[in-house]
Structure formats: C-alpha cells, structure tokens
C-alpha positions in Angstrom: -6.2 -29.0 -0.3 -4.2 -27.2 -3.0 -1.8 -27.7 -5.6 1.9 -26.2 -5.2 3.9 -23.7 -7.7 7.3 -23.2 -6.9 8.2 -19.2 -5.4 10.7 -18.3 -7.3 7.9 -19.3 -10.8 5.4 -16.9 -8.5 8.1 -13.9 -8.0 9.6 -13.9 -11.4 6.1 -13.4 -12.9 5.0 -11.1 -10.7 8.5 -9.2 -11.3 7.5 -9.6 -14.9 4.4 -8.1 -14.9 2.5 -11.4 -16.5 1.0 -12.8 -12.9 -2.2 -12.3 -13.6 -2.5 -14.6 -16.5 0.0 -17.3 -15.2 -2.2 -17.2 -11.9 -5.3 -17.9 -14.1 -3.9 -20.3 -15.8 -2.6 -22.7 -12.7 -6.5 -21.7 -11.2 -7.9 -23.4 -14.1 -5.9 -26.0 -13.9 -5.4 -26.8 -10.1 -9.0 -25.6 -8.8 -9.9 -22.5 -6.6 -6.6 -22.9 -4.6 -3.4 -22.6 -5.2 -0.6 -22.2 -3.2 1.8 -19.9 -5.0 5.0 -19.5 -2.0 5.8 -21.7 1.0 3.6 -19.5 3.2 1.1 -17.9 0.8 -2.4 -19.4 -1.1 -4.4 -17.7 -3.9 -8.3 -17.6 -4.0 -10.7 -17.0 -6.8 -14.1 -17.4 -5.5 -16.8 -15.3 -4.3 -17.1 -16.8 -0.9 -13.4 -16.0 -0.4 -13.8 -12.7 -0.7 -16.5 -12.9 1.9 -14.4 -14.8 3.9 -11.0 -12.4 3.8 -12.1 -9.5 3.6 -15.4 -9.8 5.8 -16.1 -9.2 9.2 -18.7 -11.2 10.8 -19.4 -11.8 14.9 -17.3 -14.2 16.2 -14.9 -14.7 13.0 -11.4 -13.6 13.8 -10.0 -10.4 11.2 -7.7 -11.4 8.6 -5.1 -8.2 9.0 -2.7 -7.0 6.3 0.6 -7.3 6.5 4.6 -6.6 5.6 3.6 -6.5 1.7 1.9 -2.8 2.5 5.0 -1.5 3.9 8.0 -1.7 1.2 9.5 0.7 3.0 9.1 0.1 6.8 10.3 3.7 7.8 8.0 5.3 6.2 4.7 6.8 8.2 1.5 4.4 7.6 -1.5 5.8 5.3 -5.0 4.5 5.1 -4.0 1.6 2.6 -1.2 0.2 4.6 -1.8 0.6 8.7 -2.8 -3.1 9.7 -4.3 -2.2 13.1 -8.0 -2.0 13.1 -8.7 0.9 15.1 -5.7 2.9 13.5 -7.6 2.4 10.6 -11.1 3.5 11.7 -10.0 7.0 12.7 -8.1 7.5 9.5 -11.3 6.4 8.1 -13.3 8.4 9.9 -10.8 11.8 9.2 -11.3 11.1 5.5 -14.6 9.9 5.4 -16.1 13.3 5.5 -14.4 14.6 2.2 -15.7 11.1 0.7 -19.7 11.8 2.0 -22.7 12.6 -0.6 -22.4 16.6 0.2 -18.9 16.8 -0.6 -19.5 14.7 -3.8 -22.2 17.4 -5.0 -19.4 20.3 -4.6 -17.0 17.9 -6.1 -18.9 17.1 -9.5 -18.6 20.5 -10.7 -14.8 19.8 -10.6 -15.4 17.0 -12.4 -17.1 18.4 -15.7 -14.8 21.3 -15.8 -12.0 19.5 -16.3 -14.3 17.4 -18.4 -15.0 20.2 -20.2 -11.7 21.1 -20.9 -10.8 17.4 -22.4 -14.0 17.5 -24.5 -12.6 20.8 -26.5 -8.6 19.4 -26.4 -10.2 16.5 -28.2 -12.0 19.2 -30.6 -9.5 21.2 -31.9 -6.1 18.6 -31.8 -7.3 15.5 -32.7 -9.7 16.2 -36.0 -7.3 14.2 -38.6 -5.4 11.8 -36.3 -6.1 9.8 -33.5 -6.0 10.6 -29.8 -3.8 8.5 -26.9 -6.8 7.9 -24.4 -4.3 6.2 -22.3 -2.9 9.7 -21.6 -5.6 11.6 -21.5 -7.6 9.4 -19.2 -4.6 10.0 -16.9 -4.5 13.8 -17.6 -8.0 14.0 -16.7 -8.3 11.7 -13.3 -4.8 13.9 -12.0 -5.9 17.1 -12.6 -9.4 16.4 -10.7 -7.6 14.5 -7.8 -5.3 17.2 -7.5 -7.8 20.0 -6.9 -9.9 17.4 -4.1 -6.7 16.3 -2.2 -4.7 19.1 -2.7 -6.6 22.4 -4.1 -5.4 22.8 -7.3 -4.9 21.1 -10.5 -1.9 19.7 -12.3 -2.6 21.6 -15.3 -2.1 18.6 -17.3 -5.4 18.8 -19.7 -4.9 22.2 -20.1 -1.7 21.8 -21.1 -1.9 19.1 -22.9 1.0 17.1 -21.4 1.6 14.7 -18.0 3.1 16.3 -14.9 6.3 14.9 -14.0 5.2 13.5 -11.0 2.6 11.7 -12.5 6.2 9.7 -13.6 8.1 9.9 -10.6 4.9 8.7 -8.9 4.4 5.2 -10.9 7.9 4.8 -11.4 8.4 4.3 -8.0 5.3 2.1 -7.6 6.9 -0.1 -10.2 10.1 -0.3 -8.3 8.4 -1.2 -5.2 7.1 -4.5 -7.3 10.3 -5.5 -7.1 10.6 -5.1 -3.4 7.2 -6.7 -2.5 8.1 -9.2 -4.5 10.4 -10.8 -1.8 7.2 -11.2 -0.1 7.2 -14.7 -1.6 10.0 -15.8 0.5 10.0 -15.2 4.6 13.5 -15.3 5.1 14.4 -12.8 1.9 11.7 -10.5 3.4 14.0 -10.0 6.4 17.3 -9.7 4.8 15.6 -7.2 2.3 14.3 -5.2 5.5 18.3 -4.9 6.6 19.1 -4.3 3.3 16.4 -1.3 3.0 17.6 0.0 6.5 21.4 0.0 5.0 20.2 1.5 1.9 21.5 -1.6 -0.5 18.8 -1.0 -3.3 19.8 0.2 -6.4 19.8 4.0 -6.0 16.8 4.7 -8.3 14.1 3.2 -6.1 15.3 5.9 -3.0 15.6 8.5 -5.7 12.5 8.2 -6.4 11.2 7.9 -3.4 12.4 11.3 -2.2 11.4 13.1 -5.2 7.8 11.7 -4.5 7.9 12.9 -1.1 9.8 16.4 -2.1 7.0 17.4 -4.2 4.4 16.5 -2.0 5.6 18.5 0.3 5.7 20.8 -1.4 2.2 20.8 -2.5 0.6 20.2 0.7 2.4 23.2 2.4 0.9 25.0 -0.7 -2.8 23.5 0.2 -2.0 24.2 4.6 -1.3 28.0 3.9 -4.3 28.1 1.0 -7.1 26.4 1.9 -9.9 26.0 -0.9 -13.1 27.1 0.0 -14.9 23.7 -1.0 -14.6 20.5 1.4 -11.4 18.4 -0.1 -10.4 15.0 0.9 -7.8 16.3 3.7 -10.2 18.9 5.2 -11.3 17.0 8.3 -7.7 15.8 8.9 -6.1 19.1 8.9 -8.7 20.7 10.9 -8.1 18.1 13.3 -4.9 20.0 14.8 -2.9 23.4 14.5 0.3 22.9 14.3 1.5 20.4 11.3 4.9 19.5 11.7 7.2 16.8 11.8 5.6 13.3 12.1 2.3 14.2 11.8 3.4 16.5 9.0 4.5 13.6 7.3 1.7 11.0 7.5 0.0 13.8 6.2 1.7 14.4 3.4 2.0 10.3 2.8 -1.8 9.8 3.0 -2.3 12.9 0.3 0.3 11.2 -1.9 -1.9 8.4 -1.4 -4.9 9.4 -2.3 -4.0 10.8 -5.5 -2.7 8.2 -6.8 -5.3 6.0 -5.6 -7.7 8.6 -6.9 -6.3 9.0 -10.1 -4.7 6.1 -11.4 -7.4 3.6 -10.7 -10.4 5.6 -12.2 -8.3 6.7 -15.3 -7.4 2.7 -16.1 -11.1 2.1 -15.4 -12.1 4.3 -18.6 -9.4 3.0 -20.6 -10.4 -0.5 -20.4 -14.0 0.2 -20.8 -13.4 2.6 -24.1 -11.5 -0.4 -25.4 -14.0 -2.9 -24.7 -16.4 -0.6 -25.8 -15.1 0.2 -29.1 -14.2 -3.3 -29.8 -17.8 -4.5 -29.4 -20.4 -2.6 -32.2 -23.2 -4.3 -30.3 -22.7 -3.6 -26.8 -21.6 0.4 -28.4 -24.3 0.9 -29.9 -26.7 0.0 -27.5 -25.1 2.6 -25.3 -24.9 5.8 -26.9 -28.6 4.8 -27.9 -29.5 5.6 -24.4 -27.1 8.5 -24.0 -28.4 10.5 -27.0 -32.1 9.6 -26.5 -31.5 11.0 -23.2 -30.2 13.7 -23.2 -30.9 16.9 -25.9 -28.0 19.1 -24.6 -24.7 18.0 -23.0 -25.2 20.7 -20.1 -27.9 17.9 -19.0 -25.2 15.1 -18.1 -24.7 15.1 -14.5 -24.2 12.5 -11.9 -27.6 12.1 -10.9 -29.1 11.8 -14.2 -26.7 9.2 -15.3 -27.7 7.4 -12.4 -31.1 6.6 -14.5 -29.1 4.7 -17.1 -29.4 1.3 -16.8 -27.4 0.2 -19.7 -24.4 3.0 -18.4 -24.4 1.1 -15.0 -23.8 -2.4 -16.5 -21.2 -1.3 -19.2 -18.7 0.0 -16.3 -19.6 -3.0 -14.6 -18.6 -5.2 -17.2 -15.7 -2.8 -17.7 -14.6 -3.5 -14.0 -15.0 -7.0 -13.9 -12.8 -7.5 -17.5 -10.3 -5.0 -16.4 -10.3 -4.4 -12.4 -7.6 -1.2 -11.6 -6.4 -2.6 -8.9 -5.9 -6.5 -10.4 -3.4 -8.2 -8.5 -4.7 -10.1 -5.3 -4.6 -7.8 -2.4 -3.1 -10.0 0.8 -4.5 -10.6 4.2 -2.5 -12.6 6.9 -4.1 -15.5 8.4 -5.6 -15.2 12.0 -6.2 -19.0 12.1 -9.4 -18.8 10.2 -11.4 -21.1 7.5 -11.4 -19.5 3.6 -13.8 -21.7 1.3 -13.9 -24.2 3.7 -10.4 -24.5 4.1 -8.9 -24.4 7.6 -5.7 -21.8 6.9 -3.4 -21.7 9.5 -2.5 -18.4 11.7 0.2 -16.7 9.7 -0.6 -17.7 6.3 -0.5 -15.3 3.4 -3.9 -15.4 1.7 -5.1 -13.4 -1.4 -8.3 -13.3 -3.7 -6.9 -12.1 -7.3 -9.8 -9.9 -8.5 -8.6 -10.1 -12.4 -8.4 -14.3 -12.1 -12.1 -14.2 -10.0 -13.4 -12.3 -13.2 -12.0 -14.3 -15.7 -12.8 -17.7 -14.6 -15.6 -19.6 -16.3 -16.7 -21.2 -12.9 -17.7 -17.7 -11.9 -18.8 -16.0 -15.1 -19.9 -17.5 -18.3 -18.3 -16.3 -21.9 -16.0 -15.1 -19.1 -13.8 -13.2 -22.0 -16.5 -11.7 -23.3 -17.9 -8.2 -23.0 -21.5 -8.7 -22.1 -22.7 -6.1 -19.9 -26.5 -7.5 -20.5 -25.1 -10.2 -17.2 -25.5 -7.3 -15.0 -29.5 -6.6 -15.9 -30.7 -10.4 -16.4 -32.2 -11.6 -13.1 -31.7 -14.8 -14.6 -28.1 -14.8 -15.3 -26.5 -18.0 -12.9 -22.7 -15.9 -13.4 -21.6 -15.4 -9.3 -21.8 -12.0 -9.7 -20.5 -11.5 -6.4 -16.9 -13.0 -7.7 -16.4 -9.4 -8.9 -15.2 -6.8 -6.0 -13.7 -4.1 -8.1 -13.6 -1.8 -4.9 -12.8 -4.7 -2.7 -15.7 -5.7 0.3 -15.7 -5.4 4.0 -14.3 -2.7 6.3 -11.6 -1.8 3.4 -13.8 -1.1 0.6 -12.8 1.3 -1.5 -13.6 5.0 0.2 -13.6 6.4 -2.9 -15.8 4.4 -5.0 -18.8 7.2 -4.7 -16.7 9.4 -6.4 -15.0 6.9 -9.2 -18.9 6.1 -10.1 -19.7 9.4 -10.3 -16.3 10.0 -12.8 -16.9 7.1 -15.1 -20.6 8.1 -15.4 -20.4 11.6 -16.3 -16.9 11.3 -18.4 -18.4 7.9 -20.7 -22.0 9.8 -20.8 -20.3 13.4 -21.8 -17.9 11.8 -24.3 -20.5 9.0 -26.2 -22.9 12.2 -26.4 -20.9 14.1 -28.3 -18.4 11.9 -30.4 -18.3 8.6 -32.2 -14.8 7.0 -31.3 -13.5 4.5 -33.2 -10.2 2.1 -32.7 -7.5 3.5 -35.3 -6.3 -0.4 -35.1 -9.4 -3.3 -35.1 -7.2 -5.7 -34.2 -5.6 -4.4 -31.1 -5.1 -6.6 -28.6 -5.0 -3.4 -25.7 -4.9 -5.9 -22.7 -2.7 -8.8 -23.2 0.0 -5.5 -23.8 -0.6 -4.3 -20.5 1.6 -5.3 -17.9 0.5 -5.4 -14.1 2.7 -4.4 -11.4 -0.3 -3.4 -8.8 -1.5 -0.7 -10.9 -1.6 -1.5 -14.7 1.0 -0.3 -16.8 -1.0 0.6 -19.9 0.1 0.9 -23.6 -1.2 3.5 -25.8 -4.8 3.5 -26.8 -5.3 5.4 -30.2 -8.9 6.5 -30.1 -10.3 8.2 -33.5 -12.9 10.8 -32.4 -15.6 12.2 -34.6 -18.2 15.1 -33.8 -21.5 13.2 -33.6 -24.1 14.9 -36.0 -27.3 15.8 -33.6 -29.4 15.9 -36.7 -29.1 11.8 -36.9 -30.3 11.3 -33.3 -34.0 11.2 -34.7 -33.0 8.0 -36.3 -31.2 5.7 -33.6 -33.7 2.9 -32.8 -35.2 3.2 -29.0 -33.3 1.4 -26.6 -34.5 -1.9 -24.3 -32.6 -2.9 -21.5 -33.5 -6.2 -21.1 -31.7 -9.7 -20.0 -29.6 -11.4 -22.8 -29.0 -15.3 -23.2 -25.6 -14.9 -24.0 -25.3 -15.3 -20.4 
C-alpha cells in the first residue's frame, strides 16, 4: 500500500526543521503514501483531506491525538481537546468574536496599526532596507493583542518585538522536540513519565512558565478592563462570574492560543507572499495595476472593497498554497476508516502535509512556480482542492475571516503606496526557512520606495483573465 521510511530518518528531520522537503521528496518518489513511523502514514492528495478531516453521515471521525498535548497537564484549548462536543462549545464561545459584525468593529484595528507601519516604513527606512519578517510579526501581534486581550503590544509603535513574542515561539520550538517522540509509541510513554518527573532540559519548563506568567498577567488586565468592542474572549468570559482556578486557566491557555495562532500564521502569510511577489515582475505588476487603478486615495482601501479584486484574491492564494503557515501535516488518529481508498486500521497515525500537497506536480502544475492566474482560469486541470491553507471540515480555521480580511487590506494598503523591491535578487527566502510547526523565518530585506501618484495615468489597464501557464 505504501512504501516505509525508517522513524528515527522521520524524527531527526522533523527535529531538524527540513521535514517538509525530505517528506516531498520520498512522496515523489513512493506515491501519495508513505508511511513515515511504525504507526503513522503521510498523505498528499486532495481526497485525503476530504477524507481526514471531513465529516460525512455514516463515516466514523478521525480524532486528534497525544501530539496536541506536549504537556499533558496542561488545560486543553480549542486546537488540542480531541472530544467532539468539548470542541463544539469552545467553538461556539469563540465563534461570536469570529462572526461578520465583530469583523466590521475589528477592521478599524486593523488599518490603525496599519497605519502606523505604513509611516514607520516612511520615516526609518528611506536609504536602507526594511526586515519584513519583523514587521509582519510586529504588525499581526499588536492587532491580535488588542482582539484577544484589549490592548496592543506596542511593538510597531515602538519599533521593536515584545519579549513574549520570543518566549512565545521559543517554547513552540522546544515542544518540536517533544512531539517529535510522537514517532515512536513506546518513547511517547516514557517521555510522558519523564514530563510528569520534570526530566526535560530546564529551558523547555522555563519557558513554559514564563508564557503562562505573562498571560496571566494580561488576561487579569483584560477581566478587570473590558474593551468596549466585542473581542475574541467576550462570549467566554461573559459565560461565568467568577474566573478562578481551572477555569481561570483554560482561559488564559486558549488566549495564549489564539494569539499566537492569530498572529504568527497571518504574519508568515505576508512574508511569503511579499517574497513571491517581489521575486516575480510579472505576477507584481499585474497587481499593483489593479490596486492603483482602483483606488485614488489610500483612505478607500477597506475590507470590502478589496473583496472586488480579483487578481488580490488569487495572489494570496497562490501565496498560501507556496507557503502554507501552518505547513507540517496536522495528525488525526485512525477510527478504522478508508483514506484514498486505503483501509487504515483503528489507531493509526494519519496526516495530510499541506506544504508537500502544494508542491506536488500531481496536484498542481509548474508546481514551484508563482502563478496566481491558476486560481481565475476555469480551465486550469491543477486539484485545486489539494490546497487547505485553513484546513477543511469541523476544524477549519475560525479565524480565517479575519486573516483574509488582514492580508487584503495590509498587501492592498502597502502596493498602493510603495514600490518594494528585494535588496538581494537572488534570495533564496524559503529553502532558509526552517519549519518546526510554525515557520521559523529568516530576514526578509524589503527596499521600499514612495510610489509617485502622478505615474498612475500611465500603468496599462488590468485583465484578469486565465493564463496557459497552467
């Protein structure tokens, strides 16, 4: 059914940080399957993401499992509890800082923080280049912080990270290492006695209970101050009076949660698509073509207007399929189920890897290639469906509203009103990323000049049309 790679080939990679282009490289040559430990298998198709992450009548639900819970004492959030119904009422609790009227109160957020970038980017970077890399991050952190916990960061203004933003992803880097016994059933268990004994090295709990200090911290800043708008903890909190102990802290876990979720995955988003972008004079072009000639004033960009931008919609596409935030395969357990039209027994690890399911030339032609016209040509034979940047089925992404919204509004505001330009043309940005979950992003030296309105006359008129490149 599948061809075998030994575990410990699979764990050192993925401890590494190179998974995702070993696992592409044994898909291409061993076929859609691949069994990467004794009990797990790796998909890359469309139909096994349909499959997993699904839920049709009378199929049985593939559940998650152990790899969500590196640390088994700690109180389950949204990402990690396994049980259905659990999962539906933290839904539902959340859902309601997630709907279309909170998104209107929550775009304003957006461009002022925006806003604030826009003139950082004005008055420090005129004669040398700007890290996007950071201030993707400092952007995405600041707005998160306000919607989960009612104030900013003050990174952008600032012009510097917050140091939790590195307590934060240090500590998801040093869980890699944990869920990387995940490989191995029997090291799984010993690990869980060594976690219970404390036998890690003391970093990874240092971390840990800085990351929960501070959010603490912040969330009994955002119970005694609420903000007047509707946040993402709003219907949780005023589900019950009296927040303390437990409760207290699945509270503060899912808030840790979300911004990190939040912010992270929509700041990598706009990296990898300003990359792409500026690597591709074409496909750039093309685009702030139908920015300017849209727009007179950059007090017009807003959520809903971007939404009329065709070419806009198929860029971030194409950025999402090239460079997915959340790359790695995300695993389900088994219920004794078929995947692709495999049988896979009950208790089997199964995962579809969303970077190796855009990169595959089964699924996508030119699948290296940055050619958002694939998105608009009713004609293109690519398996479209092979791309689930925000996952599928009951756990897609609850946030993906919002993350649109953000990468509209930010690529719009920014293409409007400077030229960027690569301070290195032959920067190879991705293959130096590492991927331990998240990305873990090198710098991305952007040159930004003021675009001079009095050329706008001149760009040709856009058409958004098929291509036959795909």
């Amino acid at each position: 059914m599948q061809a075998r790679v030994a575990p410990f080939y699979a764990m050192k990679h993925w401890v590494s940080g190179d998974n995702l282009w070993v696992m592409k490289e044994l898909h291409e040559k061993h076929g859609p399957v691949v069994r990467i430990a004794p009990n797990q298998l790796s998909f890359c198709t469309s139909s096994s993401w349909k499959d997993i992450h699904g839920h049709k009548a009378g199929r049985k639900q593939f559940l998650k499992g152990t790899w969500y819970e590196p640390f088994p004492s700690d109180p389950h959030q949204i990402v990690s509890v396994s049980d259905p119904d659990r999962h539906a009422a933290m839904r539902k609790a959340l859902s309601h800082g997630f709907s279309a009227g909170a998104l209107a109160s929550q775009e304003d957020r957006v461009h002022h923080y925006l806003d604030m970038m826009l003139k950082q980017i004005s008055s420090r970077y005129t004669d040398k280049p700007a890290d996007m890399t950071k201030w993707y991050n400092y952007l995405t952190f600041d707005v998160i912080g306000e919607l989960a916990f009612g104030e900013s960061f003050g990174c952008v203004e600032f012009g510097k990270p917050h140091y939790w933003i590195e307590i934060l992803f240090g500590f998801i880097k040093n869980t890699n290492f944990v869920r990387s016994f995940e490989y191995f059933p029997l090291l799984r268990s010993l690990l869980r006695i060594a976690l219970r004994l404390k036998l890690l090295p003391r970093r990874v709990y240092e971390l840990r209970a800085k990351m929960a200090r501070y959010g603490s911290e912040k969330l009994a800043i955002r119970l005694a101050n609420p903000p007047a708008r509707v946040d993402f903890l709003h219907r949780m909190i005023s589900q019950r009076d009296d927040w303390t102990g437990s409760a207290l802290e699945e509270l503060q876990t899912q808030a840790s949660l979300l911004t990190v979720a939040g912010s992270e995955t929509t700041a990598t988003a706009l990296s990898g698509i300003t990359y792409y972008l500026c690597r591709d004079q074409r496909v750039y072009n093309k685009l702030i073509s139908e920015i300017r000639s849209r727009f007179s004033t950059l007090d017009e960009i807003s959520g809903r207007a971007t939404e009329q931008l065709p070419y806009l919609k198929a860029v971030i596409d194409e950025g999402l399929r090239l460079y997915p935030a959340i790359a790695a395969g995300l695993p389900r357990v088994s219920p004794g189920e078929v995947v692709d039209g495999h049988f896979i027994p009950k208790g089997t690890i199964v995962n579809v890897n969303p970077w190796v399911a855009g990169h595959i030339e089964s699924n996508f032609r030119n699948a290296f290639e940055f050619i958002p016209e694939r998105w608009l040509d009713p004609d293109c034979k690519d398996d479209k469906a092979a791309s689930q940047p925000f996952l599928t089925g009951s756990r897609v992404c609850l946030g993906r509203h919002l993350a649109m919204l953000e990468l509209r509004i930010v690529l719009a505001k920014i293409l409007w009103k400077f030229d960027m330009k690569l301070m290195d043309d032959n920067l190879d940005w991705v293959k130096s990323n590492k991927n331990y979950v998240f990305w873990e992003k090198p710098s991305l030296p952007v040159q930004f000049s003021p675009v001079q309105r009095a050329s706008l006359s001149e760009l040709p008129p856009v058409h958004i049309e098929g291509s036959s490149a795909t």
